[in-house]
C-alpha positions as CSV (number, residue, x, y, z in Angstrom):
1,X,-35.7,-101.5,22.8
2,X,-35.3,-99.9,19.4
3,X,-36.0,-101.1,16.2
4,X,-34.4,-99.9,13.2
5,X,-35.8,-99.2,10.2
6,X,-35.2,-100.3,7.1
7,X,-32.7,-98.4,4.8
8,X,-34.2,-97.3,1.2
9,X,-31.2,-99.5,-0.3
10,X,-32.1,-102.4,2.2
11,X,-35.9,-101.8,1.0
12,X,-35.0,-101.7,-2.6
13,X,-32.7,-105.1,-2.3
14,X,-35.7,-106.9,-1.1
15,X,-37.6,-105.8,-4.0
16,X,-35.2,-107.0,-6.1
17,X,-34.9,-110.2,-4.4
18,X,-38.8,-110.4,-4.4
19,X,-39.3,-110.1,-7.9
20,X,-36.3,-111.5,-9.3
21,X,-34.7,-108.3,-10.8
22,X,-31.1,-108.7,-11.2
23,X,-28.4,-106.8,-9.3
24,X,-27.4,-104.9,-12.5
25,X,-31.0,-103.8,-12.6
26,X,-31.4,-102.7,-9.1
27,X,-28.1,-101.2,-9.2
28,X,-28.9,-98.7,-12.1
29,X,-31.8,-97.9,-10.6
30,X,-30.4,-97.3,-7.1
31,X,-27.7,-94.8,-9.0
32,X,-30.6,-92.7,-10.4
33,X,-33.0,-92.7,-7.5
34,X,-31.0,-92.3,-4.4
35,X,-32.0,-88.8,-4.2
36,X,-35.3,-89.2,-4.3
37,X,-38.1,-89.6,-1.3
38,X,-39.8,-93.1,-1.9
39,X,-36.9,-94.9,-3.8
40,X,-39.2,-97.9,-3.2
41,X,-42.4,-96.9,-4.3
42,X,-39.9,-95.6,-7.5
43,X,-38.9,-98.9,-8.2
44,X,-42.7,-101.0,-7.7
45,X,-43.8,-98.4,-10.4
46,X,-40.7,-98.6,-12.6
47,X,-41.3,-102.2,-12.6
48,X,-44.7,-102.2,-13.1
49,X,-44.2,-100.0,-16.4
50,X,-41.5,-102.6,-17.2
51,X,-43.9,-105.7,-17.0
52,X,-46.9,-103.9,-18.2
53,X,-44.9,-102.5,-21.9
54,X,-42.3,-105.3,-22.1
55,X,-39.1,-103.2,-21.9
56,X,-35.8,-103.4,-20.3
57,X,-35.9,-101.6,-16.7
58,X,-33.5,-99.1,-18.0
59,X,-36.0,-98.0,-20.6
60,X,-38.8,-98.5,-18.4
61,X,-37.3,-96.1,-16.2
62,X,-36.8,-93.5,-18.7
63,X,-40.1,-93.6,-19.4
64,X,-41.3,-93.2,-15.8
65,X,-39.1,-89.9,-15.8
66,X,-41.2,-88.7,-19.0
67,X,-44.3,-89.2,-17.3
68,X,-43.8,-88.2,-13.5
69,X,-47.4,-89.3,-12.8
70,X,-46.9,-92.9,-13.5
71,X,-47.4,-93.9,-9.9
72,X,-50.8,-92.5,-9.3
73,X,-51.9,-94.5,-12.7
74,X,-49.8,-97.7,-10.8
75,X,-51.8,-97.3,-7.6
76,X,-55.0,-97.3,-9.7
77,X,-54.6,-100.4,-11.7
78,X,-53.5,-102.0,-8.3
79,X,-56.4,-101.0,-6.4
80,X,-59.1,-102.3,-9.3
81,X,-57.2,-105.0,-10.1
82,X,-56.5,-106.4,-5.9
């Protein structure tokens, strides 16, 4: 039997879920990053910038599309801080 794997939206909905981000919030980040590979590794480090600076994850993920390097700094900081 075949198992089916997870869609990126069904991935990002248990993000939210798992961290308490609000629909509205997962929604406009959904609408931006549809297109992109990893939509989930998108949102861990759009929320990470969001927790770590204190903003709104609209602004947050403005400023992860500034810096487009933002998840190899996230990957660090999780990896010397696990």
């Amino acid at each position: 039997m075949r198992h089916r794997l997870p869609t990126d939206l069904e991935l990002l909905v248990e993000l939210a879920c798992a961290v308490d981000l609000d629909y509205q919030d997962a929604y406009y980040i959904w609408e931006r990053a549809n297109d992109q590979e990893n939509v989930y590794l998108l949102v861990e480090t759009v929320l990470y910038i969001a927790k770590m600076h204190r903003l709104p994850v609209c602004l947050a993920f403005i400023a992860y599309q500034m810096r487009p390097n933002w998840h190899q700094e996230y990957h660090s900081i999780k990896w010397l801080t696990a």
